[in-house]
C-alpha positions as a Markdown table, in Angstrom:
| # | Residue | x | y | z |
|---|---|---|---|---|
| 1 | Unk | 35.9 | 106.2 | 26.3 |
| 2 | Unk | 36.3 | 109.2 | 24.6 |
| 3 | Unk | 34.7 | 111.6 | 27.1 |
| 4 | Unk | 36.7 | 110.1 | 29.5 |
| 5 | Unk | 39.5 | 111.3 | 27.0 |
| 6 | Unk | 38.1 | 114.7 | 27.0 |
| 7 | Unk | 38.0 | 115.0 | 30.5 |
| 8 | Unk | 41.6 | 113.7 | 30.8 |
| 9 | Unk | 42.4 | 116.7 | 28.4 |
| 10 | Unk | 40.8 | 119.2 | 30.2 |
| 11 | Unk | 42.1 | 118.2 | 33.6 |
| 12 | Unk | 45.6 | 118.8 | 32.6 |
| 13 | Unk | 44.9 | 122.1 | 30.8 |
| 14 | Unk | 43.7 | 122.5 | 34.1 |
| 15 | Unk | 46.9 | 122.3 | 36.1 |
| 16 | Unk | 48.6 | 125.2 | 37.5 |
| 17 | Unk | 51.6 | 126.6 | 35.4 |
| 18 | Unk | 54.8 | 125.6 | 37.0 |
| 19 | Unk | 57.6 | 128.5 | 36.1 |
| 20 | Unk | 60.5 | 126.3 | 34.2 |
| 21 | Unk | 58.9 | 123.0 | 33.7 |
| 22 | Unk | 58.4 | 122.0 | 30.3 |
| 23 | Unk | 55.1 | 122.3 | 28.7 |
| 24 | Unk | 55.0 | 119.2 | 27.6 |
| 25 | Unk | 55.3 | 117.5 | 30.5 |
| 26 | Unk | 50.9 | 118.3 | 30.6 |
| 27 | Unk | 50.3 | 115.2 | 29.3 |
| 28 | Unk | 51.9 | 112.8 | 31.8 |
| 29 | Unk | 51.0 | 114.6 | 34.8 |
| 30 | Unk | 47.6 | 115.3 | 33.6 |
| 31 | Unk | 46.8 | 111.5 | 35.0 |
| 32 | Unk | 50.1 | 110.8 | 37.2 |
| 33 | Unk | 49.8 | 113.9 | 39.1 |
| 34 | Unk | 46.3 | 114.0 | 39.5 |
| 35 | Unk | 45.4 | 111.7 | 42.1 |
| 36 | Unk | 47.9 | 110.8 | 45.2 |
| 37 | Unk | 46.6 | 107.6 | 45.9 |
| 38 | Unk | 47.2 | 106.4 | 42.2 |
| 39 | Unk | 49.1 | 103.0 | 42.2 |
| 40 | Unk | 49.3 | 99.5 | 40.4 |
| 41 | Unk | 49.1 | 96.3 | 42.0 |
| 42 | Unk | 52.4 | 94.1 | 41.6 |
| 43 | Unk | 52.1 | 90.3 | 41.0 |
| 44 | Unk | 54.2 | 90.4 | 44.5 |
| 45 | Unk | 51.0 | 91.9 | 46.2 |
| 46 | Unk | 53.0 | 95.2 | 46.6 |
| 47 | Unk | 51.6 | 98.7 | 45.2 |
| 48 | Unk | 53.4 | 100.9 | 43.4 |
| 49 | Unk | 52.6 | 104.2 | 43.8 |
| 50 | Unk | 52.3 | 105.9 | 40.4 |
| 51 | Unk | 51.2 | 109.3 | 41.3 |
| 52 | Unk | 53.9 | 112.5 | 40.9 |
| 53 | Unk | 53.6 | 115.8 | 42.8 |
| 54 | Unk | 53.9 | 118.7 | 40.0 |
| 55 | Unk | 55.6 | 120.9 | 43.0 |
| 56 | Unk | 58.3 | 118.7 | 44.3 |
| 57 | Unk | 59.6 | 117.5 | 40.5 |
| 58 | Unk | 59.4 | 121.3 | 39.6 |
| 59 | Unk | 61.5 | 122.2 | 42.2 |
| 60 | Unk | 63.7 | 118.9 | 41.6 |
| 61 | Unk | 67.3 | 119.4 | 40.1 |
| 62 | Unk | 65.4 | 118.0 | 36.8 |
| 63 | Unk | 62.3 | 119.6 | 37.4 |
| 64 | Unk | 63.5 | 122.7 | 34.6 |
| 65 | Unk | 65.3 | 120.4 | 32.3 |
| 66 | Unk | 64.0 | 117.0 | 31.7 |
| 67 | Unk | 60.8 | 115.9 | 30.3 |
| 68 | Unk | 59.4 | 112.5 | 31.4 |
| 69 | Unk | 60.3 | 110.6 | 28.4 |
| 70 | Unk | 63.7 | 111.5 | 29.1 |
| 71 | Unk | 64.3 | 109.1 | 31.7 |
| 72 | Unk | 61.0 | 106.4 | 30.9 |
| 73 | Unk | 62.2 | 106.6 | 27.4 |
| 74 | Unk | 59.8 | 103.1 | 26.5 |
| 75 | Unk | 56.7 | 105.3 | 27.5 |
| 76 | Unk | 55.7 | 107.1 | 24.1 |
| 77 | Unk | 51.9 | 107.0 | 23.6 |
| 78 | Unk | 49.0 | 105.9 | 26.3 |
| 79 | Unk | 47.8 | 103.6 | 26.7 |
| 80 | Unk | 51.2 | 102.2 | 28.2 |
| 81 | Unk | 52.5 | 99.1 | 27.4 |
| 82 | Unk | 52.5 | 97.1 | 30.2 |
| 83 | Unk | 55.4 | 95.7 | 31.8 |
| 84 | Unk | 56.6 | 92.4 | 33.8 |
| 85 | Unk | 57.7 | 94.0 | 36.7 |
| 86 | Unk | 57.3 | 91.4 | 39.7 |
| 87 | Unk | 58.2 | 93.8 | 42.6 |
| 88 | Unk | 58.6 | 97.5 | 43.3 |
| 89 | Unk | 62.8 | 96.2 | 43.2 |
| 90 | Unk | 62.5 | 95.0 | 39.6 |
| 91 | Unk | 61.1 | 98.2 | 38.4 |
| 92 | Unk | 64.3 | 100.3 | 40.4 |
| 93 | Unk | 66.4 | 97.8 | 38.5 |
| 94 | Unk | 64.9 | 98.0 | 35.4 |
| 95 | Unk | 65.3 | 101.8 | 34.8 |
| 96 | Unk | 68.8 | 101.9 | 36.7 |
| 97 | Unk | 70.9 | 102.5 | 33.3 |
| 98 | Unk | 68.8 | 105.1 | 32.6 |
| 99 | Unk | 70.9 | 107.4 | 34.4 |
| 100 | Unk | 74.0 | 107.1 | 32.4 |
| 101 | Unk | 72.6 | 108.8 | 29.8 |
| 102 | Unk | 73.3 | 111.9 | 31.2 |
| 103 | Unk | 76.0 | 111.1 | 34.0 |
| 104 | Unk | 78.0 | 108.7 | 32.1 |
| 105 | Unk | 81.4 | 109.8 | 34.2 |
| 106 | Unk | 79.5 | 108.7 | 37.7 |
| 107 | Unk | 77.8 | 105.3 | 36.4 |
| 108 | Unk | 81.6 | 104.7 | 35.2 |
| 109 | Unk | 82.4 | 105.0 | 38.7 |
| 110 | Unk | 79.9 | 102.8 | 40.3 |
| 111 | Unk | 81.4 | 99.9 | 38.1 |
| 112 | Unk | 84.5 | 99.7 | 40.9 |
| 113 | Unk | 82.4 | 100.4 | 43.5 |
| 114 | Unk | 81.0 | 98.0 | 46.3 |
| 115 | Unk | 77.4 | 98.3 | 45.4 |
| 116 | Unk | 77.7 | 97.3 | 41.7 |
| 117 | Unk | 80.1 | 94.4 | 42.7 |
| 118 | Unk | 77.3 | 93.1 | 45.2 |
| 119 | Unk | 74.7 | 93.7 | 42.9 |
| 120 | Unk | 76.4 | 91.5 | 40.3 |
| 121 | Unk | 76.9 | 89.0 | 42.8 |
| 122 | Unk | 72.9 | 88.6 | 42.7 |
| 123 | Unk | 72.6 | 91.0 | 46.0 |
| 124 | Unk | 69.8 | 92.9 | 44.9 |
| 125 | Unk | 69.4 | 94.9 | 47.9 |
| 126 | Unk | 73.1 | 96.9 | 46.8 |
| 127 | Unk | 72.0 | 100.4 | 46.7 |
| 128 | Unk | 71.7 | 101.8 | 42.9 |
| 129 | Unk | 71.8 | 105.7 | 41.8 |
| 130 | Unk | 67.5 | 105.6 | 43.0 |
| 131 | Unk | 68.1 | 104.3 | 46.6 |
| 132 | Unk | 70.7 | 107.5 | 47.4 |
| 133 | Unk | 69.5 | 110.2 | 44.7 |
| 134 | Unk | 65.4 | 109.8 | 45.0 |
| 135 | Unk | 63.5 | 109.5 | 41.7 |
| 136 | Unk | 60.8 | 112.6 | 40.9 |
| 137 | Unk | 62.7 | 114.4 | 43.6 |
| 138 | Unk | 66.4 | 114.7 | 43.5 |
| 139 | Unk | 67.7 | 117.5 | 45.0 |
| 140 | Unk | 71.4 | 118.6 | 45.1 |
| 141 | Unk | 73.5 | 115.4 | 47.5 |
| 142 | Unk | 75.4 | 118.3 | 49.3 |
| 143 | Unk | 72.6 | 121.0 | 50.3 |
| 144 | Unk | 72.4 | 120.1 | 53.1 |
| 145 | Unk | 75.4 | 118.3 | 53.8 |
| 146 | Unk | 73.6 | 116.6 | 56.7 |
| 147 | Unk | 71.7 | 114.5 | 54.1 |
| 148 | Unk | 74.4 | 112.4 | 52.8 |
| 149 | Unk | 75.0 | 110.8 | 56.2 |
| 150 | Unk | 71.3 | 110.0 | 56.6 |
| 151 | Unk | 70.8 | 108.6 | 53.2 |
| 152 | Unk | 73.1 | 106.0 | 53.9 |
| 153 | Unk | 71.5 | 105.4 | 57.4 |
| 154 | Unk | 68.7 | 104.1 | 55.2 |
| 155 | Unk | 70.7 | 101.0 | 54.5 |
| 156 | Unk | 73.2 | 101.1 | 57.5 |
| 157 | Unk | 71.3 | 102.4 | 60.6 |
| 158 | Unk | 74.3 | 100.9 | 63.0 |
| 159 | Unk | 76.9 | 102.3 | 61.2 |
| 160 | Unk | 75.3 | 105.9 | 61.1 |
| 161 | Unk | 74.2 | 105.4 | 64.8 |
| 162 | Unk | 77.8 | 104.7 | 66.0 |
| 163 | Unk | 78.9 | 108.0 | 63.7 |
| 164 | Unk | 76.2 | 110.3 | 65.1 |
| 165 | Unk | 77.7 | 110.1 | 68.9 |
| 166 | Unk | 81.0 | 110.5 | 67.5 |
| 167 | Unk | 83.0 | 114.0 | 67.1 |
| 168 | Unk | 82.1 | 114.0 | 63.4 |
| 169 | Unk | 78.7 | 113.1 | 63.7 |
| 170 | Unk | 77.4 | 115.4 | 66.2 |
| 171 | Unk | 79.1 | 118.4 | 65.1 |
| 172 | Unk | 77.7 | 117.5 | 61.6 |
| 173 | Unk | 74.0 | 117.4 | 63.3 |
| 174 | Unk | 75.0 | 121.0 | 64.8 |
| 175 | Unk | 75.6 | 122.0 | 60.5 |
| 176 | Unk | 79.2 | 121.6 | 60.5 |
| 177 | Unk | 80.2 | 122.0 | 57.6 |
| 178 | Unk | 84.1 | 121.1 | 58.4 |
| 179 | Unk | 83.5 | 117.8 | 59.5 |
| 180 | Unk | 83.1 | 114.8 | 57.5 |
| 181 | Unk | 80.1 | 112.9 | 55.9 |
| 182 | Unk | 80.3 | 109.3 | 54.7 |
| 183 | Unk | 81.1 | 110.3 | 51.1 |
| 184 | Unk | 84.2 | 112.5 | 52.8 |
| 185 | Unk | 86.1 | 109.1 | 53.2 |
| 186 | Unk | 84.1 | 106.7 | 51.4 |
| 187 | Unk | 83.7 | 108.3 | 47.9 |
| 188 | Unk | 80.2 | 108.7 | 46.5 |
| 189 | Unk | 80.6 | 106.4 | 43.3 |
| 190 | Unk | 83.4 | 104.0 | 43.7 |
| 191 | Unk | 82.8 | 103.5 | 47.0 |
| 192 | Unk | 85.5 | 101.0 | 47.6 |
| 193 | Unk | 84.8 | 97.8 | 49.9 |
| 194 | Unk | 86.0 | 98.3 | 53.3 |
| 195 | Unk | 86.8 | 95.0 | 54.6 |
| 196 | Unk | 89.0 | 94.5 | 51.4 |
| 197 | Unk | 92.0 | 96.5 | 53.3 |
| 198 | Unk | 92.5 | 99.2 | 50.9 |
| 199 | Unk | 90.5 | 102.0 | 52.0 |
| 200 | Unk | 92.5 | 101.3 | 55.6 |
| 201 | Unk | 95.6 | 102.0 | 54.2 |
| 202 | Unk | 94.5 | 105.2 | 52.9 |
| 203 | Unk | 93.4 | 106.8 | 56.3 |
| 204 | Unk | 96.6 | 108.4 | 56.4 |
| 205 | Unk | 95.7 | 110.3 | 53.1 |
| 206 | Unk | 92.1 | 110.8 | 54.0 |
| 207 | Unk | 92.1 | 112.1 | 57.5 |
| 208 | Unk | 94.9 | 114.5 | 56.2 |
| 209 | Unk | 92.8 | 116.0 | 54.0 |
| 210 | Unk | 91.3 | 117.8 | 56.9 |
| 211 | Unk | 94.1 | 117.3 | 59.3 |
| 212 | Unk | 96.5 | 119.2 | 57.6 |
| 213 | Unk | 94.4 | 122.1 | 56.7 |
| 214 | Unk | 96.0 | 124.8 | 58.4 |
| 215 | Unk | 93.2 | 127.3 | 58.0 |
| 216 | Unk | 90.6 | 124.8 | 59.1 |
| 217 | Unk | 92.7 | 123.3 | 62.0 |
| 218 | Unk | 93.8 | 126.7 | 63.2 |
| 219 | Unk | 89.9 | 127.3 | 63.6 |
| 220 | Unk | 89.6 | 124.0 | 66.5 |
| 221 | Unk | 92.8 | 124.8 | 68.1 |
| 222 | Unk | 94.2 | 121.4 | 66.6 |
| 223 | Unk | 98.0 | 120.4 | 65.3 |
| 224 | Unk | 98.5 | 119.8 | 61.6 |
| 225 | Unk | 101.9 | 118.1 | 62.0 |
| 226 | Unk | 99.2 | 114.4 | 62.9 |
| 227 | Unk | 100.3 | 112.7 | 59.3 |
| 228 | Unk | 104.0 | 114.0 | 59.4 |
| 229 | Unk | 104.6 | 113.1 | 62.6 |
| 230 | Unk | 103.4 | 109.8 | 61.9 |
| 231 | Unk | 104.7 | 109.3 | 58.8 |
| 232 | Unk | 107.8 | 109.8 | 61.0 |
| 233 | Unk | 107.5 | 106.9 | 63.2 |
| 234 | Unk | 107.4 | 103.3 | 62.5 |
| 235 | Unk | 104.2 | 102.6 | 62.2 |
| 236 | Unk | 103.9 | 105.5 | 59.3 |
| 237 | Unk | 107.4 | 104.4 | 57.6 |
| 238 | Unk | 106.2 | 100.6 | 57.6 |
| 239 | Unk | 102.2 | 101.3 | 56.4 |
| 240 | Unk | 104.3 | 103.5 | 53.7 |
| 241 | Unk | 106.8 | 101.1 | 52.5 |
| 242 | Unk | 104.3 | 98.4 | 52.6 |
| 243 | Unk | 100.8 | 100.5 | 51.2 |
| 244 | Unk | 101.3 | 99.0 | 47.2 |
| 245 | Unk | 101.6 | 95.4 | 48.5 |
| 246 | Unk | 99.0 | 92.6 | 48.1 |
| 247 | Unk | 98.2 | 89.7 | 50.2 |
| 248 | Unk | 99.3 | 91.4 | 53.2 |
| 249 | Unk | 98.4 | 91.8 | 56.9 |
| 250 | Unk | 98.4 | 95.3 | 57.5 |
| 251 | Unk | 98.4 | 94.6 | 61.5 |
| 252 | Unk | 101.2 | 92.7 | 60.7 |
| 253 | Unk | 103.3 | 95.5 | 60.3 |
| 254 | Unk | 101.4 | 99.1 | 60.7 |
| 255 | Unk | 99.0 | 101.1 | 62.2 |
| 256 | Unk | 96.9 | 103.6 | 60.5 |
| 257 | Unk | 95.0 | 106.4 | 61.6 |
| 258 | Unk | 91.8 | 104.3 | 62.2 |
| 259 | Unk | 93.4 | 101.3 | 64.3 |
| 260 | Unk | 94.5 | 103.5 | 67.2 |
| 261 | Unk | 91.4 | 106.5 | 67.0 |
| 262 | Unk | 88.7 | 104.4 | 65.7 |
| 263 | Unk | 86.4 | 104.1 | 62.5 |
| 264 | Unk | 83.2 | 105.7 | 62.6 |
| 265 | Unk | 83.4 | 106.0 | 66.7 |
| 266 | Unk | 86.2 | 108.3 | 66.4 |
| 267 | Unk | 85.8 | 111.2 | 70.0 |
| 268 | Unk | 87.9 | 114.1 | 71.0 |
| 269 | Unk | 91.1 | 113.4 | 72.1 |
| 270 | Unk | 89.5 | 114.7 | 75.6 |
| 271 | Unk | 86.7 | 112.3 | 75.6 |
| 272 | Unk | 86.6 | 109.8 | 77.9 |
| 273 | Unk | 85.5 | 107.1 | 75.6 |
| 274 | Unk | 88.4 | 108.4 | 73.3 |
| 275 | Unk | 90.3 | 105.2 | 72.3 |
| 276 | Unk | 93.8 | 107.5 | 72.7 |
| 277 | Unk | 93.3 | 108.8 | 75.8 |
| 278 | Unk | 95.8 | 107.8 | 78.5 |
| 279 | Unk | 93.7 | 105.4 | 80.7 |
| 280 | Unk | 92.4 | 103.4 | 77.3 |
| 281 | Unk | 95.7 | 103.6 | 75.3 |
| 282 | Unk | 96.5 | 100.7 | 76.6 |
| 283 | Unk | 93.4 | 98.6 | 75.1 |
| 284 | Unk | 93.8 | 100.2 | 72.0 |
| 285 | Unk | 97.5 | 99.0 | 71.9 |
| 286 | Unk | 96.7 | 95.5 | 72.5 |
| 287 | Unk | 94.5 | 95.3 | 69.2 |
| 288 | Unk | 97.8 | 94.6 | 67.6 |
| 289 | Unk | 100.5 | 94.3 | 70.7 |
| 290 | Unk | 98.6 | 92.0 | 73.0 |
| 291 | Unk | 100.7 | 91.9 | 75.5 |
| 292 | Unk | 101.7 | 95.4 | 76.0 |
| 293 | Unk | 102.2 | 96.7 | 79.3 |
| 294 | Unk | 101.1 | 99.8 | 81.0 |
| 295 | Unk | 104.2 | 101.3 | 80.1 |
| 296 | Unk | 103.9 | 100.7 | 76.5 |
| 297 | Unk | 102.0 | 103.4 | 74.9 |
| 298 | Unk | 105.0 | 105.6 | 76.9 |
| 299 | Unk | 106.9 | 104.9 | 73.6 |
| 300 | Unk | 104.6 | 106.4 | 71.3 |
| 301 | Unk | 105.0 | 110.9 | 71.2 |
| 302 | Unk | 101.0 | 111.0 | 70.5 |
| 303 | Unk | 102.0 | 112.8 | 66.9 |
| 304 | Unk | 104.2 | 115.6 | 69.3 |
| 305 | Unk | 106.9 | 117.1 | 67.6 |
| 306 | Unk | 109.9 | 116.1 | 70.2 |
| 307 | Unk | 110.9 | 119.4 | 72.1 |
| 308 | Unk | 112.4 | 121.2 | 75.1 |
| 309 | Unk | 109.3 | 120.9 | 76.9 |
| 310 | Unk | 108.1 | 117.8 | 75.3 |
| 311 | Unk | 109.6 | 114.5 | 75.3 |
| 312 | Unk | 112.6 | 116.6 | 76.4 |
| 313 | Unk | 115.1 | 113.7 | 76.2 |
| 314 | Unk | 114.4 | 112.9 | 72.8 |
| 315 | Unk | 114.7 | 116.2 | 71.8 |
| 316 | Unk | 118.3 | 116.3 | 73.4 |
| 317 | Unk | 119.3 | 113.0 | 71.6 |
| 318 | Unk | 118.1 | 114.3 | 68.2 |
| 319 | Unk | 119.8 | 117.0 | 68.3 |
| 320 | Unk | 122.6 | 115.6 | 70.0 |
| 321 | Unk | 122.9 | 113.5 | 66.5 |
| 322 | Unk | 122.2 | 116.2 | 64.1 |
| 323 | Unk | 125.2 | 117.6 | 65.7 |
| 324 | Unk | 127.4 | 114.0 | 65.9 |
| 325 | Unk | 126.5 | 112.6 | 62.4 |
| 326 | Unk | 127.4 | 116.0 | 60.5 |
| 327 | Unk | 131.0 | 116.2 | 61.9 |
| 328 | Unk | 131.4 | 112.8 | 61.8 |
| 329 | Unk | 130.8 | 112.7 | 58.1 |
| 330 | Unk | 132.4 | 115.7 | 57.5 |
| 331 | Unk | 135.4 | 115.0 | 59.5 |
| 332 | Unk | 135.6 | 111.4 | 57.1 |
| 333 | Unk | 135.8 | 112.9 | 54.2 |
| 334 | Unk | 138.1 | 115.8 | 55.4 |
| 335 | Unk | 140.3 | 112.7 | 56.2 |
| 336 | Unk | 140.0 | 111.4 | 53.0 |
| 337 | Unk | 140.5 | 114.0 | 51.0 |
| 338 | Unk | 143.9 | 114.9 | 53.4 |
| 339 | Unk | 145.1 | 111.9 | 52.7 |
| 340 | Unk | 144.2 | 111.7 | 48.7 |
| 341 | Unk | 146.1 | 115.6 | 48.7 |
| 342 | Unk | 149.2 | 114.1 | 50.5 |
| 343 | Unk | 149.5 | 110.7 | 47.9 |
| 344 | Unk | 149.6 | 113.4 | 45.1 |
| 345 | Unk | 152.1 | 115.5 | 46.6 |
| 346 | Unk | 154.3 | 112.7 | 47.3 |
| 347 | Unk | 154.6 | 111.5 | 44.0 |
């Protein structure tokens, strides 16, 4: 036992100096980063693989600044104390706090997220900071932006498939970095849970994040006057009025940005799969209106700004009554005050 001991020693005086990494650190990776294949057998009949490559935690966002008792804080002497851990999921869980020890602000966040709330519900397949981040080998979540999208593919491969042959998706794969990722409209932390109805109501908010960055739009050749002009009409006025109310139908009364363009399918306005296109406009309408007519969607200026050129009769009414309503009023209380100046006078 105690040449093997010796030998242990030696082999991680051994190691190859790593620039940054603490020099403590010799001690654990002596054993755990001496042998790839180095795992324990699970009472599940899974294998957990124990082993940790000096390079890739070097180069890790911790790999300068954390020792390994930092994080496996119940690991203080060898030989370890064993622990119960049925499955390679109960060990994720187990150490899943650990995190807030340094990123208390972002753990706070995952408490109103949809992951926590599905992991309390017993869901123990809810994503935790692991699953997304990595565990020897976080790097930073936006270099490359590319891999935020294809983290959550891991757990939703349809969604991401139906977002990589949209507009977003595929200019993302061509390293966009305009266009957004799931943690553009989703959040990162508090990711909120999409079939509750909240995050649709916010689409107006979130697309014109983007939508109404003039540098950024100027750039694609696109309009930024989208979440004006439809705050302008009635299906912005109503989703506005009506955005703070609970126990609502939202279709009952609006139409955000996603209803008409789509979710995570969303194409050019070109496209022919676009849902806004002329010759599908009407399907899209009958989501909520189902028995619009072809002449429907004839109402609706496609977020235009009325002009001479465009939607030229509307133009002509508005201003007809930004002419009408000002002398109207002004002429009513020119009346008014005629009459008021010719009871004083008459006194």
């Amino acid at each position: 036992m105690r040449r093997w001991l010796v030998w242990l020693v030696l082999a991680a005086a051994a190691l190859p100096a790593w620039a940054g990494l603490p020099a403590e650190e010799g001690d654990c990776l002596g054993c755990h980063g001496s042998d790839p294949d180095m795992s324990m057998d699970l009472s599940s009949g899974e294998k957990l693989g124990i082993y940790v490559d000096l390079a890739v935690f070097a180069k890790s966002v911790h790999g300068e600044i954390l020792r390994c008792n930092d994080c496996h804080t119940d690991k203080n002497g060898y030989p370890h104390e064993s622990k119960p851990f049925a499955t390679r999921r109960d060990l994720t869980v187990a150490y899943y706090e650990g995190c807030k020890a340094c990123h208390f602000a972002n753990y706070t966040k995952t408490l109103d997220g949809v992951h926590y709330k599905q992991m309390a519900k017993g869901n123990r397949k809810a994503a935790l900071c692991v699953d997304c981040h990595g565990a020897h080998d976080i790097q930073r979540a936006s270099e490359p932006r590319t891999r935020i999208s294809l983290t959550c593919a891991k757990c939703h491969p349809q969604v991401f498939k139906v977002y990589a042959a949209s507009v977003h998706g595929q200019a993302s794969a061509g390293g966009n970095p305009d266009v957004p990722v799931c943690t553009d409209c989703h959040r990162a932390h508090d990711i909120l849970d999409p079939s509750g109805g909240a995050l649709a109501v916010r689409t107006p908010e979130i697309c014109g994040r983007c939508h109404t960055n003039e540098k950024m739009m100027a750039k694609y050749g696109l309009s930024t006057k989208v979440v004006s002009t439809y705050l302008k009409d009635f299906h912005g006025m109503s989703a506005s009025l009506k955005r703070d109310e609970t126990g609502t139908d939202r279709r009952s009364f609006a139409a955000v940005c996603t209803d008409c363009h789509g979710v995570h399918d969303i194409q050019g306005s070109k496209d022919p799969s676009s849902h806004t296109i002329q010759a599908n406009l009407v399907q899209t309408c009958r989501k909520c209106h189902p028995d619009a007519t072809a002449n429907f969607p004839k109402a609706w200026l496609s977020h235009y700004e009325p002009s001479p050129n465009k939607a030229s009769l509307v133009w002509m009414l508005q201003t007809f009554y930004k002419v009408l309503i000002p002398f109207m009023v002004g002429g009513l209380v020119l009346q008014i005050a005629l009459h008021l100046w010719r009871v004083v006078v008459n006194r």
